[in-house]
Structure formats: structure tokens, C-alpha cells
Z-matrix of the N, CA and C atoms (Angstrom, degrees):
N
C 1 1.462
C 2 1.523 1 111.43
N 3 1.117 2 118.26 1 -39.03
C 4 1.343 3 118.56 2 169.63
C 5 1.440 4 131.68 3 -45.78
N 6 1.647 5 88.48 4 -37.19
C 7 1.878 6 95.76 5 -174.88
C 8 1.650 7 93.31 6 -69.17
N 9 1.132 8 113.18 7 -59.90
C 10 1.271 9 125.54 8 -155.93
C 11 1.919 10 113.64 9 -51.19
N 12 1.677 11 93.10 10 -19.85
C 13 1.535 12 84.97 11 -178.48
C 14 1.117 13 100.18 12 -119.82
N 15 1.500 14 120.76 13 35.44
C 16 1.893 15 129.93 14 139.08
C 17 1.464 16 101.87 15 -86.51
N 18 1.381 17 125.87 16 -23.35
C 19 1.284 18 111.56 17 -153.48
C 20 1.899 19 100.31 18 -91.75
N 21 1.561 20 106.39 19 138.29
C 22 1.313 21 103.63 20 -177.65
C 23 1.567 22 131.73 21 -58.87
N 24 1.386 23 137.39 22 152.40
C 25 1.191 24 116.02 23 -162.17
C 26 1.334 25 111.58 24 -123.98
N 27 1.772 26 115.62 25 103.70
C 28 1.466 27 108.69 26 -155.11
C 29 1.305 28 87.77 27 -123.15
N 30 1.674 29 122.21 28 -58.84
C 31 1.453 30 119.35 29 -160.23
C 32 2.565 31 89.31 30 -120.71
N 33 1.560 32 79.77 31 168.61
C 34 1.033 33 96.34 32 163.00
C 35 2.004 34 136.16 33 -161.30
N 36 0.741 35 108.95 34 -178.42
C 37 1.346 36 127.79 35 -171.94
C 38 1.637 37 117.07 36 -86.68
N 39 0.986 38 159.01 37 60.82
C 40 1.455 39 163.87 38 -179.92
C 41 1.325 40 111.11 39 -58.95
N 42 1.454 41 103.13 40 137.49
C 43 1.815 42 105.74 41 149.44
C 44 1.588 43 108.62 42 -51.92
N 45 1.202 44 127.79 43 -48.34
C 46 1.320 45 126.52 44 -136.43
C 47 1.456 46 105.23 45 -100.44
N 48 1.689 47 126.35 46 -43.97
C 49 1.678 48 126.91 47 156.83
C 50 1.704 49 93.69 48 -147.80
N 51 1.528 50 82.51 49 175.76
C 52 1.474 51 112.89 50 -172.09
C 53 1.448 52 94.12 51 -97.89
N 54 1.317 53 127.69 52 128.81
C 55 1.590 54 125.94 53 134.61
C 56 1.753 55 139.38 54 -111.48
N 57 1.163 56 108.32 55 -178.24
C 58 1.309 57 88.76 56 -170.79
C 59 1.640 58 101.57 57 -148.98
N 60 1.585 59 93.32 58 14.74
C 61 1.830 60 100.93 59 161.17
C 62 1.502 61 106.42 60 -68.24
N 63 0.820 62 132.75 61 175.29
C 64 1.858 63 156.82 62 -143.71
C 65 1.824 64 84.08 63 -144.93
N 66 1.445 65 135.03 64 90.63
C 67 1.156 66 139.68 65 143.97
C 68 1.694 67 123.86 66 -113.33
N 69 1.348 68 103.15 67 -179.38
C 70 1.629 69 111.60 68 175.19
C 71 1.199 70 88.65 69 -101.61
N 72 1.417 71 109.65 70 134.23
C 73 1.402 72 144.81 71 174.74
C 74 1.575 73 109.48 72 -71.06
N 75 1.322 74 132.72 73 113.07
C 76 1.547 75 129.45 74 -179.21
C 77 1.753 76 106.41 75 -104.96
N 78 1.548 77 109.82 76 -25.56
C 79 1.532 78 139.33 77 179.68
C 80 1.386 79 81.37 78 -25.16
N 81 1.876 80 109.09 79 117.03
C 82 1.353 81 117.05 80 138.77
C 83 1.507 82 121.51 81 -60.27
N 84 0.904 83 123.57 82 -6.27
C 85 1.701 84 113.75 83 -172.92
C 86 1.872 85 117.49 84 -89.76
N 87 1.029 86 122.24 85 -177.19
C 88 1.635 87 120.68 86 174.08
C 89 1.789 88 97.99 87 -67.89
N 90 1.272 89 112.09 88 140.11
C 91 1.671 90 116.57 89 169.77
C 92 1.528 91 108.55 90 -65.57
N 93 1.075 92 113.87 91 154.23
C 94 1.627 93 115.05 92 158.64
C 95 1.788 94 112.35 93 -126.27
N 96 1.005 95 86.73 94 152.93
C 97 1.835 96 86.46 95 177.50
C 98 1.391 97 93.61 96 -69.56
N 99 2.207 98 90.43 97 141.05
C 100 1.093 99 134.60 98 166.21
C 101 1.740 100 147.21 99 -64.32
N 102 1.082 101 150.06 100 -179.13
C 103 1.187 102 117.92 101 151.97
C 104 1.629 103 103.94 102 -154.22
N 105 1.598 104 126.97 103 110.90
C 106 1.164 105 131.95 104 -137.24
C 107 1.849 106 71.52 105 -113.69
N 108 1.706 107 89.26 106 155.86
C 109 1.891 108 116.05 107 -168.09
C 110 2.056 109 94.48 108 -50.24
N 111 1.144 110 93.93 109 163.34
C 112 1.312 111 111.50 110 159.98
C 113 1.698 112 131.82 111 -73.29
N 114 1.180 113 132.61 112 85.56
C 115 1.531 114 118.04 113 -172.83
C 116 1.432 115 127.68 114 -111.45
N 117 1.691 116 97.31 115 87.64
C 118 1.679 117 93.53 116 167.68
C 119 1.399 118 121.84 117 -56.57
N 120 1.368 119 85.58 118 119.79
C 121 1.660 120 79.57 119 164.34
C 122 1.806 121 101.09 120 -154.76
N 123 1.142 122 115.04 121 160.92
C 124 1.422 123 108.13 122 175.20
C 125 1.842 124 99.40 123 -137.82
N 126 1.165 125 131.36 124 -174.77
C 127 1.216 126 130.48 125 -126.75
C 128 1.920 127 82.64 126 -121.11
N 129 1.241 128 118.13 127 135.93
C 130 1.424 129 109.40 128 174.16
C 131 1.587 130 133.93 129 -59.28
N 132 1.480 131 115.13 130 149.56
C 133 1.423 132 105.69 131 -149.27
C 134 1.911 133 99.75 132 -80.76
N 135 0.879 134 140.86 133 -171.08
C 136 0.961 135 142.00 134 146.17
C 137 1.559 136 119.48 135 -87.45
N 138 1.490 137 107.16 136 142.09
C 139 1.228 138 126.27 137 168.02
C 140 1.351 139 120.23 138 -55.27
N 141 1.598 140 124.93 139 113.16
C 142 1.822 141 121.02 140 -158.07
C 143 1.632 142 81.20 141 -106.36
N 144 1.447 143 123.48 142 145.92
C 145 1.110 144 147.56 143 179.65
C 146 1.222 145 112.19 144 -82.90
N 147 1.467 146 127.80 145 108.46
C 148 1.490 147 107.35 146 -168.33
C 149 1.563 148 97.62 147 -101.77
N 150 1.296 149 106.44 148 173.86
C 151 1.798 150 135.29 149 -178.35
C 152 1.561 151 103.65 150 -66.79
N 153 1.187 152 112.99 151 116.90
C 154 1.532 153 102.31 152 -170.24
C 155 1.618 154 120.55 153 -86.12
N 156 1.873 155 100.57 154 12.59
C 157 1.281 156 129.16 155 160.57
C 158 1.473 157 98.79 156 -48.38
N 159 2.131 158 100.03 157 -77.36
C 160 1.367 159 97.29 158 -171.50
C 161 1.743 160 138.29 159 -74.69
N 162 1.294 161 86.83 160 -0.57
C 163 1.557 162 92.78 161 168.14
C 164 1.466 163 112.34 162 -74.37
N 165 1.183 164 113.58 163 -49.72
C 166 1.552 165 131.59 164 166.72
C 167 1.719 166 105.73 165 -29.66
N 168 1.625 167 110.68 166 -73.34
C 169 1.239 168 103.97 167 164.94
C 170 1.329 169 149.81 168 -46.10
N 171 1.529 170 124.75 169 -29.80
C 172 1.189 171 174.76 170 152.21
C 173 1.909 172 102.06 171 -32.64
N 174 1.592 173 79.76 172 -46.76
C 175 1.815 174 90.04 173 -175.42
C 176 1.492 175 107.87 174 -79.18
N 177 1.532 176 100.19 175 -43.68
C 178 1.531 177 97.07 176 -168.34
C 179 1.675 178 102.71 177 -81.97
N 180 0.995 179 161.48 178 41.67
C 181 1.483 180 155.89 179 -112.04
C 182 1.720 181 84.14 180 177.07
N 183 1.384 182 94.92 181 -58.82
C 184 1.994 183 96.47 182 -177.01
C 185 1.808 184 92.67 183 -78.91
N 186 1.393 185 127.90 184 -54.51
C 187 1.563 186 116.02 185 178.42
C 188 1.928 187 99.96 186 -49.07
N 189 0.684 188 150.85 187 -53.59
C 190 1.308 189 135.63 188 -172.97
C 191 1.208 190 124.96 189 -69.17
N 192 1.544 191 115.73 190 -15.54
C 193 1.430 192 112.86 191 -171.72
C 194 1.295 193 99.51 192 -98.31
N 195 1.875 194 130.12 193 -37.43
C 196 1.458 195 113.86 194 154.16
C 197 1.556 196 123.08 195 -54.84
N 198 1.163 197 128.02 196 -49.67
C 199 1.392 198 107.20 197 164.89
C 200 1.365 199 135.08 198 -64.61
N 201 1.033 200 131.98 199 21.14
C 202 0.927 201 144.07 200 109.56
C 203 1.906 202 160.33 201 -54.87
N 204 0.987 203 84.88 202 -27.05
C 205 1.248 204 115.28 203 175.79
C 206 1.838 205 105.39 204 -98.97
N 207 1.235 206 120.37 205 -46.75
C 208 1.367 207 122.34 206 166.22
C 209 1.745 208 107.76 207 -48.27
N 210 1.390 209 116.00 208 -45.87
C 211 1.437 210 118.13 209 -158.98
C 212 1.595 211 95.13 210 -66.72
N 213 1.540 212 123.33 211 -50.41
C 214 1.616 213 134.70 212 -176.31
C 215 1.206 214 94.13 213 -48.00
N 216 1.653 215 130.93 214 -67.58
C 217 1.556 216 120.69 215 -164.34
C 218 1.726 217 101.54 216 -58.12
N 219 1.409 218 125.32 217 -41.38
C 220 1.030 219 127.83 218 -158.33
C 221 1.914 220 104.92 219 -62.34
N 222 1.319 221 114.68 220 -40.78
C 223 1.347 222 146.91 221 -165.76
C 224 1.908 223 89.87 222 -70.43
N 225 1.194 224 96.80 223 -52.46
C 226 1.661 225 87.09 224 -152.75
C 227 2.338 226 95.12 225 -103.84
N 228 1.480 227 96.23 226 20.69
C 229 1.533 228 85.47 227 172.06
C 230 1.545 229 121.01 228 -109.07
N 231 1.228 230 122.54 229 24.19
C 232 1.497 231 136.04 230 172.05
C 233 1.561 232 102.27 231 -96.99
N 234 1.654 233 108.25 232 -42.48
C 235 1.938 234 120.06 233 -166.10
C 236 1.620 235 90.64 234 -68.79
N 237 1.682 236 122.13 235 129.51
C 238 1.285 237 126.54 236 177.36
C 239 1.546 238 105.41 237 -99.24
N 240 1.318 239 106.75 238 147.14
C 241 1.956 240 107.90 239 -168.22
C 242 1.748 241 88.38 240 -73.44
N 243 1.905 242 81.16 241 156.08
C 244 1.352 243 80.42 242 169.56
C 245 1.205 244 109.53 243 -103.33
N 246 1.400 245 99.85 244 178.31
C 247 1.611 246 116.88 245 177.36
C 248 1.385 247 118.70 246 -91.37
N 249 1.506 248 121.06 247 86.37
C 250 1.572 249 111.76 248 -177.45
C 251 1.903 250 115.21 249 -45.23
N 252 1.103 251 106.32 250 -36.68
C 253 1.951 252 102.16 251 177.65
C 254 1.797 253 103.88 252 -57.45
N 255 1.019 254 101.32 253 -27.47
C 256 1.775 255 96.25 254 -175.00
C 257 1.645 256 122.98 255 -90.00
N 258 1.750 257 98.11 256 -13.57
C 259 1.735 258 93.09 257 -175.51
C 260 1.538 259 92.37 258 -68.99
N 261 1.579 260 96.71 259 168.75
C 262 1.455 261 111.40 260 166.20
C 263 1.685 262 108.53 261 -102.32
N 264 1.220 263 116.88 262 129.22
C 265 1.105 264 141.27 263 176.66
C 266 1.868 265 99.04 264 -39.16
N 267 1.324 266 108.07 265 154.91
C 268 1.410 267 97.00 266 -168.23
C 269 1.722 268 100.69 267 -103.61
N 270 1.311 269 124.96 268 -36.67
C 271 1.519 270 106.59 269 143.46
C 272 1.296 271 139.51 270 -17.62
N 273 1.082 272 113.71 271 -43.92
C 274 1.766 273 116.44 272 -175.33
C 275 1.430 274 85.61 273 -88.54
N 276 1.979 275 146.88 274 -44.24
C 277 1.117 276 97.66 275 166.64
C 278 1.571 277 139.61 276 -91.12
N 279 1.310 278 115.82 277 20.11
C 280 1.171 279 121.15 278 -171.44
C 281 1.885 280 76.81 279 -76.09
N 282 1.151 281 118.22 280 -61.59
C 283 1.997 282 125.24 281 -171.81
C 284 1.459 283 103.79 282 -59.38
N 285 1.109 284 136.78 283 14.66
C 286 1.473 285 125.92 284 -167.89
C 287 1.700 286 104.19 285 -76.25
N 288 1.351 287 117.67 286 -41.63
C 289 1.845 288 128.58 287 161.86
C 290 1.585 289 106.22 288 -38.85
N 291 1.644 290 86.41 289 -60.96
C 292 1.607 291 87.49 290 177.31
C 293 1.471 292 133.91 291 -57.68
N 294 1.120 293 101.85 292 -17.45
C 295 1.591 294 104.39 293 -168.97
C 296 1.409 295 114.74 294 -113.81
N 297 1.770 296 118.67 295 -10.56
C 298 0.982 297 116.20 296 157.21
C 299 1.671 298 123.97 297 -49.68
N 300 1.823 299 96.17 298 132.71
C 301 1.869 300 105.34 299 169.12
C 302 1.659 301 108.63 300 -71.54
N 303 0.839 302 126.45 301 133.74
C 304 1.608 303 127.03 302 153.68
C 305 1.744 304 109.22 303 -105.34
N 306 1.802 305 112.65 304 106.53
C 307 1.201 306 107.70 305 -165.12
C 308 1.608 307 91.46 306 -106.65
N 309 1.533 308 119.71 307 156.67
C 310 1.539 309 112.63 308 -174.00
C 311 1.371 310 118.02 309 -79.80
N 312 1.434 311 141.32 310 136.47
C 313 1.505 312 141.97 311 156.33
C 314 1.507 313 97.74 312 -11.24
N 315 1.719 314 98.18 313 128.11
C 316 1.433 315 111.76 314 168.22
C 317 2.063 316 99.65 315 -87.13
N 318 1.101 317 87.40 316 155.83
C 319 1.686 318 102.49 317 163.05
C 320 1.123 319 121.08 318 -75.06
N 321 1.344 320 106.12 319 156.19
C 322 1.639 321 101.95 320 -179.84
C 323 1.900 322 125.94 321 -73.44
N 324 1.387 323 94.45 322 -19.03
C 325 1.652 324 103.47 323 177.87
C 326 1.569 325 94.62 324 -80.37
N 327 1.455 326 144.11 325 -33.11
C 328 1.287 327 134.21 326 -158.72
C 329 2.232 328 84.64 327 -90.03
N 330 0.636 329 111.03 328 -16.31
C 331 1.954 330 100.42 329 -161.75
C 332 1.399 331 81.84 330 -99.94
N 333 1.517 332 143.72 331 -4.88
C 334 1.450 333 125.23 332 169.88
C 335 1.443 334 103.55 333 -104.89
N 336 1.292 335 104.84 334 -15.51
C 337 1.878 336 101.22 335 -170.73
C 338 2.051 337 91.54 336 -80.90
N 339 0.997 338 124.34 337 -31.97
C 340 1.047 339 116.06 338 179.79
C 341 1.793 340 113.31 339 -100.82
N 342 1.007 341 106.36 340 -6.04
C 343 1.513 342 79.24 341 150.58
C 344 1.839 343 125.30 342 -87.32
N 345 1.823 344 85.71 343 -28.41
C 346 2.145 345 79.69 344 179.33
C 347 1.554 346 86.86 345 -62.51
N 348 1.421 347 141.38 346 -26.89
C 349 1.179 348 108.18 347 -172.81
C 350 1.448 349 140.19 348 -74.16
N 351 1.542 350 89.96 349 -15.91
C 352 1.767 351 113.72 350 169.74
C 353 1.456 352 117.25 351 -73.43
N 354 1.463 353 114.46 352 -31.92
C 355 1.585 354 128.43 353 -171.14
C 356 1.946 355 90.50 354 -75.98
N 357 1.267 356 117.88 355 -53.10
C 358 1.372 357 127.95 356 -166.66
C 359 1.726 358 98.77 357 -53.56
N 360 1.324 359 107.90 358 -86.36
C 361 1.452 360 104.35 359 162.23
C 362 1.339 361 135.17 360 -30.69
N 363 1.234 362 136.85 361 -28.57
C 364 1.370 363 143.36 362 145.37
C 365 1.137 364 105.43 363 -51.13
N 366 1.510 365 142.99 364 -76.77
C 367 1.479 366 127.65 365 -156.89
C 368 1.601 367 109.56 366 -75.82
N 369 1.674 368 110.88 367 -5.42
C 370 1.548 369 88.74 368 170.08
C 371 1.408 370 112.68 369 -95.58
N 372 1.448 371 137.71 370 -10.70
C 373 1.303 372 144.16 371 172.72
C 374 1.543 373 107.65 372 -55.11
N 375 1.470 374 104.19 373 -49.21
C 376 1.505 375 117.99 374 -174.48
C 377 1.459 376 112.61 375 -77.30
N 378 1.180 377 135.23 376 9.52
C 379 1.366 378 142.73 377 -173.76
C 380 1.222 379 105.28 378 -123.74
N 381 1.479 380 117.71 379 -48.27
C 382 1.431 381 122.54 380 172.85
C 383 1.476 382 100.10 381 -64.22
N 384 1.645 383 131.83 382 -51.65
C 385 1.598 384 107.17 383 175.06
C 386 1.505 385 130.31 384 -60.67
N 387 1.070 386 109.43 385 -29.62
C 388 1.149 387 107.35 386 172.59
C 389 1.756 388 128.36 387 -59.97
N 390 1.673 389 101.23 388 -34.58
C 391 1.060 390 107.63 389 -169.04
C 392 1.965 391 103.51 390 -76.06
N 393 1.185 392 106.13 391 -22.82
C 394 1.725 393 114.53 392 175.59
C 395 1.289 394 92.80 393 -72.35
N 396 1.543 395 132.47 394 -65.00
C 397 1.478 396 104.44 395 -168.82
C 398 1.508 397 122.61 396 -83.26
N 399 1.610 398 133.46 397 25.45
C 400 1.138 399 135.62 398 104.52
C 401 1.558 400 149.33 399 -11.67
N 402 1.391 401 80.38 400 -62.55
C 403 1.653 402 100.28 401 -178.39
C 404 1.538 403 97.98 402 -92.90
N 405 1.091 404 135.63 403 -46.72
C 406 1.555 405 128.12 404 171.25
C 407 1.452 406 120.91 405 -52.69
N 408 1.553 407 121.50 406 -10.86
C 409 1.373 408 132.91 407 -163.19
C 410 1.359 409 75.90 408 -95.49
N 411 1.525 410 125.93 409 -87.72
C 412 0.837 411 138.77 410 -166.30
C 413 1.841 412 129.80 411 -25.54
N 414 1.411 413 111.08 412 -43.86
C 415 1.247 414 118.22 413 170.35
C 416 1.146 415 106.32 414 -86.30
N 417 1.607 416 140.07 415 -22.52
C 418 1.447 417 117.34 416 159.98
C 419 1.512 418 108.37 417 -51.18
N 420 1.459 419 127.81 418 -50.22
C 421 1.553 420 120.70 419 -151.75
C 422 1.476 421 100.16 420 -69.41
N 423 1.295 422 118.05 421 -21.46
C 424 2.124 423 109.45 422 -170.77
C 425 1.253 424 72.19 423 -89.02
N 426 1.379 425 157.43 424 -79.32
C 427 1.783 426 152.30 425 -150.20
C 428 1.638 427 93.84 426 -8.00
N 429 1.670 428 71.62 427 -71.87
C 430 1.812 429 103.41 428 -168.77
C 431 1.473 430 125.31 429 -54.03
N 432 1.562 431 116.16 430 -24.41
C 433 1.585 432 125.16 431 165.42
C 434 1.460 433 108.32 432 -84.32
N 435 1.115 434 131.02 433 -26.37
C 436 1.656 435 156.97 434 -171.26
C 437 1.873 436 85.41 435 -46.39
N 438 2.107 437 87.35 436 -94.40
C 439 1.022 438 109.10 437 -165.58
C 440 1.787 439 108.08 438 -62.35
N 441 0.989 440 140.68 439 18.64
C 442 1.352 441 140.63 440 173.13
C 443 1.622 442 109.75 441 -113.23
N 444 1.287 443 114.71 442 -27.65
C 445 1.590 444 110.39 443 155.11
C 446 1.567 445 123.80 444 -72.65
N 447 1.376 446 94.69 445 -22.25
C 448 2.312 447 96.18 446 176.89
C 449 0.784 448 61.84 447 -88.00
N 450 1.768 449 153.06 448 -119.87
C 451 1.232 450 137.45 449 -114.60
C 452 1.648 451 122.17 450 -5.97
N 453 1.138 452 98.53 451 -88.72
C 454 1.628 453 111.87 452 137.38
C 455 1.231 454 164.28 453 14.90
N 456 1.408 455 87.93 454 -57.57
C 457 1.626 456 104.72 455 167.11
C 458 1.208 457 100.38 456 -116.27
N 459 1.581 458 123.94 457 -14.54
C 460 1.646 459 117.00 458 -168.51
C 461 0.886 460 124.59 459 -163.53
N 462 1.805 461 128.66 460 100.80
C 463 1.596 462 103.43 461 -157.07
C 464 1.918 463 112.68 462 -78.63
N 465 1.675 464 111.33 463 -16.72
C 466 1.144 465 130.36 464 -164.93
C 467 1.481 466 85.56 465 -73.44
N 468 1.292 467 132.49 466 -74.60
C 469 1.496 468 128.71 467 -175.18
C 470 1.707 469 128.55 468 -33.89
N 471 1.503 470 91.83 469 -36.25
C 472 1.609 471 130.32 470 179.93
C 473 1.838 472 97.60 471 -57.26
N 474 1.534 473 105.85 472 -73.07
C 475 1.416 474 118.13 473 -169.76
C 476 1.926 475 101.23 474 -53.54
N 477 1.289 476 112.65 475 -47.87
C 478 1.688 477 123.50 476 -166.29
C 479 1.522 478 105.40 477 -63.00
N 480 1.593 479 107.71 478 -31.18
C 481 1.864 480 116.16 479 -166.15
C 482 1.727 481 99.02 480 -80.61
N 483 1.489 482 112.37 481 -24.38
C 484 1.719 483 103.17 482 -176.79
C 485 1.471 484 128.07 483 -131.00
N 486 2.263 485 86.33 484 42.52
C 487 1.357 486 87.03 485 175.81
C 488 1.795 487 95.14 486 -92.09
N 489 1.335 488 105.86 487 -176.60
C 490 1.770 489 104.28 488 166.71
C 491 1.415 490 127.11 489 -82.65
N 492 1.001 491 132.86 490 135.31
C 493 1.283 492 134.17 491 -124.13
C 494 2.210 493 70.47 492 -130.34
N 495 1.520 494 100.20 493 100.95
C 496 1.759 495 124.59 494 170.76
C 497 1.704 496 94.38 495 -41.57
N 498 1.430 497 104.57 496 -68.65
C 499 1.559 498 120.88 497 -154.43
C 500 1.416 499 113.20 498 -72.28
N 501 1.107 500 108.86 499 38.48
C 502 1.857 501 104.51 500 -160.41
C 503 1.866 502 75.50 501 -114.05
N 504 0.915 503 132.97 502 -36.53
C 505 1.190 504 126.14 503 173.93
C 506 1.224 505 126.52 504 -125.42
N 507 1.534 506 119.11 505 95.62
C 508 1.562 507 109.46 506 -152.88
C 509 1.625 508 84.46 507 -103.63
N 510 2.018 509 99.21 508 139.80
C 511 1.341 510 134.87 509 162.26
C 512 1.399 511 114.79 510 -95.91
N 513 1.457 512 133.71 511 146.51
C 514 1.248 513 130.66 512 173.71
C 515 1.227 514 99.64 513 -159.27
N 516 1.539 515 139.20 514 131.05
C 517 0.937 516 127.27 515 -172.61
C 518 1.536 517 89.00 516 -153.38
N 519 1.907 518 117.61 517 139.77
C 520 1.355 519 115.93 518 152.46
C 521 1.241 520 112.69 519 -169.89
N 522 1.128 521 125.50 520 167.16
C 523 1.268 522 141.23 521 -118.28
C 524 1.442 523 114.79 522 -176.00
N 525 1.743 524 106.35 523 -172.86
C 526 1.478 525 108.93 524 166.96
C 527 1.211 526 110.55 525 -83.26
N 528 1.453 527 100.88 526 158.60
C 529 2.189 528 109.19 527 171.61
C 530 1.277 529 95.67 528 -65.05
N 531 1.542 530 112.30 529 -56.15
C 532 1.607 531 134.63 530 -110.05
C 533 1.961 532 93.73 531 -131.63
N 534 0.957 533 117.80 532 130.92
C 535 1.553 534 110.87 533 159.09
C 536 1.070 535 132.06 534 -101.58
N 537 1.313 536 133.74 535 105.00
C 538 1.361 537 148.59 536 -152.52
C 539 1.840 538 105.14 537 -54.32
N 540 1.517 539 99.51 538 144.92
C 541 1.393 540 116.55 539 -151.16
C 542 2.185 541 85.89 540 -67.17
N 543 1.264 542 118.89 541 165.70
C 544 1.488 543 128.78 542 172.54
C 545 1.355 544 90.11 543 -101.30
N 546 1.771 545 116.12 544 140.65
C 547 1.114 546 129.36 545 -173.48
C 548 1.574 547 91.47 546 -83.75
N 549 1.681 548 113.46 547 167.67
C 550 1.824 549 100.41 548 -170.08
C 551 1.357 550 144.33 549 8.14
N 552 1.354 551 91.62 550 69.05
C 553 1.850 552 89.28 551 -165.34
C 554 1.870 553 86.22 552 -94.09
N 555 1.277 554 100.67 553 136.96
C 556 1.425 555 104.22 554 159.27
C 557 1.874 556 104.69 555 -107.49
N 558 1.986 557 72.29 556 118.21
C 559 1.731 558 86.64 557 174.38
C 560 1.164 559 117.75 558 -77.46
N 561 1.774 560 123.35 559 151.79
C 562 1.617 561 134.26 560 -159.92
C 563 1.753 562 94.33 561 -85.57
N 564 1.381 563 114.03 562 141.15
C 565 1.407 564 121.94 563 -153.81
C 566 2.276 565 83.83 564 -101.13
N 567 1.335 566 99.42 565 9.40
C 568 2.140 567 91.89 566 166.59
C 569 1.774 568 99.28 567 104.48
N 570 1.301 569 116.97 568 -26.89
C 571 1.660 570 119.93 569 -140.65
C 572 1.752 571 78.26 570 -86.33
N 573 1.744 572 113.06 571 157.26
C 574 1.090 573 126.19 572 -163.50
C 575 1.592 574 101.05 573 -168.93
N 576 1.282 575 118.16 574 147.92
C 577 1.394 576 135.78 575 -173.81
C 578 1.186 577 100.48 576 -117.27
N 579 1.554 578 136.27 577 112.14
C 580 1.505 579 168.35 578 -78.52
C 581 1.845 580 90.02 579 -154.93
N 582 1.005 581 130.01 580 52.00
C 583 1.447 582 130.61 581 -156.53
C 584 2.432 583 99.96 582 -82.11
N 585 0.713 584 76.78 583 -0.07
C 586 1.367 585 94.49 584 168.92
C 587 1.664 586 115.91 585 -38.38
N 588 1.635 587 128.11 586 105.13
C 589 1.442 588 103.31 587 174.04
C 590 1.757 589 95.58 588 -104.84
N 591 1.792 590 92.00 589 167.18
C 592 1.424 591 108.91 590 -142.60
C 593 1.921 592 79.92 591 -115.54
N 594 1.218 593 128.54 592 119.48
C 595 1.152 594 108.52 593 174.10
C 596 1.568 595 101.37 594 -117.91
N 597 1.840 596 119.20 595 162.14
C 598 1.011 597 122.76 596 162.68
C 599 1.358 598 139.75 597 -6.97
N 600 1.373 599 124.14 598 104.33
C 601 1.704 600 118.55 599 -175.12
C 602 1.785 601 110.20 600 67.00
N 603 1.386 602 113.84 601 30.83
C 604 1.441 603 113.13 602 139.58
C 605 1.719 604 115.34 603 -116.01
N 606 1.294 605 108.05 604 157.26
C 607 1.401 606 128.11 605 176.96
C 608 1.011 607 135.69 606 -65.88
């Protein structure tokens, strides 16, 4: 008993639980030895003075590894990514022999009958446009004498004749609000495969 009431009284021992808080003991009963947490710890190291050689080096080691790394982005930022939807599959050119047409030499009467036929068709395209922007010239200039006689007689009639006229093209469109629910749809639980390629000198 003696030892025990030299010994300080912070934590203790219970019938009822174990703790391992650090309190004042109020326990009417006899104390029993305690057993307070485990604490590694060791004492801080000292700060070692380095060679300001190798710090020096240290610096240029990180200066070389960004310049470096600048030169790669620099190297690979002219090359434009490609577009995987646009390569051609390498099948179709391994088949490109294969899939070539071989069509036979035209004759010389068939390569003149189709060019008068290209020349023919040309001058009627160009006659027929012309003759539309004729007639399009033309109904602008009465438009234009039109609305300069209401002018004229009316500026109120004038303002009403060149507003835009809604109903000149009537839209109507309808439909559902709502899109009807899919019978057993199993909904996607979010998860996704990252199909993303990563090329040279991106982040």
C-alpha cells in the first residue's frame, strides 16, 4: 500500500471497463495499476547544413528537367491529333488492289459525244440563270414603284405594306409533352470506361 500511494493517480483499472484517458481518480475503491497509450516518439532530428555546391546542383537538375520537358511540348505542338473517326481502317487498305474498278478506254466518238454534251448543258444552265435573275430584277423594280406610289398616297398604308407578313409561312407543329416511360428499362448504374487516348505533351 505504500508503494501504491507514491504512485501518481492519473488513469486506472476498473471492474467495469478499461480506459486509457489520463483522469483524476474519484474511485472509492483501492487503485490498481494502470496502463497509459503507447507513444512513439523520438526527439527531432537536427537540421544538417548542406554544401551549397549541392544545392546549387540540385537547382540545376530541376532547371534541366523543365527544359526539357518545355522542348517535348515544344517538339510535339506543331503535330495536330488525329482524328480516330477519320483514319481508314487498315483492312480496306490492305483491299485497296482489291477494290480497285478497272473501267475500259472510252472511244474517241463517245469522249466527244460527251463533251458536246457537257458544253450543251452548260449553255442551257447559264440561260436559264440568267433568265431567273431577269425576272427577279424585274419584280424588285414594280416592288419598288409599288411601294413608292403608297408612299404617296399613304404613309400609314406605306408603314402596314412593309411590315413582315408572320402568316406567309405558316408552322404548326405538335406532339407529345412527355415521353412515355420504356417498359423494363434497366437503368445505367453512372460507371464508364475512360476510352480517351492520351497523346504526347498533353496533361
Amino acid at each position: 500500500m505504500g508503494l501504491l500511494s507514491v504512485l501518481p493517480v492519473f488513469s486506472r483499472l476498473s471492474k467495469c471497463a478499461i480506459t486509457s484517458i489520463r483522469n483524476i481518480s474519484t474511485y472509492g475503491n483501492p487503485l490498481q495499476f494502470g496502463i497509459t497509450n503507447m507513444l512513439l516518439a523520438e526527439p527531432l532530428k537536427k537540421k544538417k547544413r548542406l554544401d551549397p555546391a549541392i544545392i546549387r546542383q540540385r537547382e540545376e537538375r530541376k532547371k534541366k528537367k523543365l527544359e526539357k520537358s518545355i522542348r517535348r511540348l515544344q517538339k510535339f505542338a506543331k503535330r495536330l491529333k488525329p482524328i480516330s473517326e477519320l483514319e481508314i481502317p487498315l483492312f480496306l487498305k490492305n483491299e485497296k488492289e482489291q477494290r480497285k474498278r478497272i473501267f475500259p478506254p472510252l472511244s474517241e466518238e463517245e469522249e466527244d459525244k460527251r463533251v458536246l454534251l457537257q458544253k450543251e448543258w452548260t449553255r442551257y444552265k447559264s440561260k436559264q440563270h440568267k433568265n431567273d435573275i431577269q425576272i427577279i430584277e424585274e419584280l424588285i423594280l414594280s416592288q419598288n414603284r409599288a411601294l413608292k406610289e403608297l408612299k404617296a398616297e399613304s404613309e400609314e398604308l406605306y408603314n402596314e405594306a412593309i411590315q413582315i407578313d408572320l402568316t406567309f409561312l405558316p408552322y404548326l407543329k405538335q406532339g407529345p409533352c412527355h415521353t412515355p416511360p420504356i417498359q423494363n428499362y434497366d437503368s445505367p448504374d453512372g460507371e464508364y470506361i475512360d476510352m480517351t487516348i492520351k497523346y504526347p505533351g498533353e496533361t
